[in-house]
Every structure is written in structure tokens, then in C-alpha cells.
C-alpha positions as CSV (number, residue, x, y, z in Angstrom):
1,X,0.0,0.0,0.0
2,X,1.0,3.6,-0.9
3,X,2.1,6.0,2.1
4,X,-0.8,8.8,2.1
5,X,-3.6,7.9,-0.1
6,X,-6.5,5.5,1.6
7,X,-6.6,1.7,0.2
8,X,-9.6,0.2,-1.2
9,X,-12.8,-0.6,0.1
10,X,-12.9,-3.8,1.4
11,X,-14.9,-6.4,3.5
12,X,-14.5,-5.5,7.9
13,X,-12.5,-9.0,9.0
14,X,-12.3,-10.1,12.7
15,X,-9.3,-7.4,12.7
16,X,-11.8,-4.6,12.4
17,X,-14.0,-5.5,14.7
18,X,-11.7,-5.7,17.1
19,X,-10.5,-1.9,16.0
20,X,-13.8,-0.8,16.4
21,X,-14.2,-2.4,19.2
22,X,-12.1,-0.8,21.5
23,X,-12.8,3.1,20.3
24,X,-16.8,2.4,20.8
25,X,-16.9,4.1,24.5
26,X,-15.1,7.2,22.8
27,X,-17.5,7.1,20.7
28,X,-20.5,6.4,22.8
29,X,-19.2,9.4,25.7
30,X,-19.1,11.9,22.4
31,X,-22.4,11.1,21.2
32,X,-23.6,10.5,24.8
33,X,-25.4,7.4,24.1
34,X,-25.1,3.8,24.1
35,X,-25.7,2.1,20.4
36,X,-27.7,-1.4,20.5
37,X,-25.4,-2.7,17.5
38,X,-21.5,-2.0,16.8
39,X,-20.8,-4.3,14.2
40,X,-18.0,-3.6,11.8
41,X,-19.1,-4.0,7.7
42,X,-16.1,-2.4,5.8
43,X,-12.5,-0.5,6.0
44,X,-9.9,0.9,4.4
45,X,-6.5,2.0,5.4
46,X,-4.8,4.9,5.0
47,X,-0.5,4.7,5.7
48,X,0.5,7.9,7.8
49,X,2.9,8.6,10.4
50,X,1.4,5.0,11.9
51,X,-2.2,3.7,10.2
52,X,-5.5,5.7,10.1
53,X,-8.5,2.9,9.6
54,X,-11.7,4.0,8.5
55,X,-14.5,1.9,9.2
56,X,-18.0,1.7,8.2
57,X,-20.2,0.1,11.3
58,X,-23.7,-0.5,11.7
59,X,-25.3,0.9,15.5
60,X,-28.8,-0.9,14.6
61,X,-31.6,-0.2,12.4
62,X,-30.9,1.5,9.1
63,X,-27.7,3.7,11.4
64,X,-24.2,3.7,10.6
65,X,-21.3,5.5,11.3
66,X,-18.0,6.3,10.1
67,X,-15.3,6.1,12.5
68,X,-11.6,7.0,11.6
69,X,-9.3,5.3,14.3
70,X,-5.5,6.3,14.3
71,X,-3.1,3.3,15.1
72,X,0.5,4.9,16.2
73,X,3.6,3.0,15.5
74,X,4.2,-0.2,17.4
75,X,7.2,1.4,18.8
76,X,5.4,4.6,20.5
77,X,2.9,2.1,22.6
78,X,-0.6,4.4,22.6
79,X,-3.8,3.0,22.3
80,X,-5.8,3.0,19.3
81,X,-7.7,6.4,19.3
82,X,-11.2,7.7,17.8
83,X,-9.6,10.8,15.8
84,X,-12.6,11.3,14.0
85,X,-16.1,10.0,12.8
86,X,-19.4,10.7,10.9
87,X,-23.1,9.6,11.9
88,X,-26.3,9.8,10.1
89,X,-24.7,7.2,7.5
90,X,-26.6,5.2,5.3
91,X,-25.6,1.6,3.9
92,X,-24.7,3.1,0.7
93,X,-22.3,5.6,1.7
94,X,-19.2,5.6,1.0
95,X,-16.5,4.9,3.1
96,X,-13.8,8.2,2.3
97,X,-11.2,10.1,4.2
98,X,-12.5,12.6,6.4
């Protein structure tokens, strides 16, 4: 994969879940709720300074979000973190950098 540009859209693996995972309470204190449904659908990767995964998840009914989560480098030892993320999404909305 190229440095800077996201990757392809492609199908959320076990991997994503678990990203998205472990940012849903940032998530649910910003938006000051609790969703019924997290479950991951699609990603995409974008090669910074560390990785910035984008993830498409549904939170239950026709609701989804768009979460960008920031992985540092292995070496610098932070935890993933919710740097940005989008709600009011629809199934078919595309998953792009924001």
C-alpha cells in the first residue's frame, strides 16, 4: 500500500471488529449514548505517520457510522484512538477520508 492515499474498500475482518471495538466508548461518551449494534461492515487503510483505519459500522436499524481510528507506530505504545467519525450514514455511503 502507498504512504498517504487511503486503500480500497474492502470487506470488515475479525481485525476490524476488534479496532472498532475498542474506540466504541469514545465514541458512545461523544455522542452521549449507548448504540444497541456496533458491528464492523467495511474498512480501508490509510499509511501515515502509523495507520488511520476508516471503518464503516452499523449501530442498529438502518444507522451507521463512520469512525476514523489512528493506530500509532508499534514502537510509540498508545492505544488506538477515535480521531474522527461521521453519523447519520446510510448503507450506501461511501466509506472516504475525512
Amino acid at each position: 500500500m502507498m504512504c498517504g492515499a487511503p486503500g480500497a474498500t474492502q470487506p470488515a475482518t475479525a481485525e476490524t471488529q476488534h479496532i472498532a471495538d475498542q474506540v466504541r466508548s469514545q465514541l458512545e461518551e461523544k455522542e452521549n449514548k449507548k448504540f444497541p449494534v456496533f458491528k464492523a461492515v467495511s474498512f480501508k487503510k490509510q499509511l501515515v505517520a502509523g495507520t488511520n483505519h476508516f471503518i464503516k459500522v452499523h449501530v442498529g436499524d438502518d444507522s451507521f457510522v463512520h469512525l476514523r481510528v489512528f493506530e500509532s507506530l508499534p514502537h510509540e505504545n498508545k492505544p488506538l484512538a477515535l480521531s474522527n467519525y461521521q453519523t447519520d450514514k446510510t448503507k450506501g455511503d461511501e466509506l472516504s477520508y475525512f
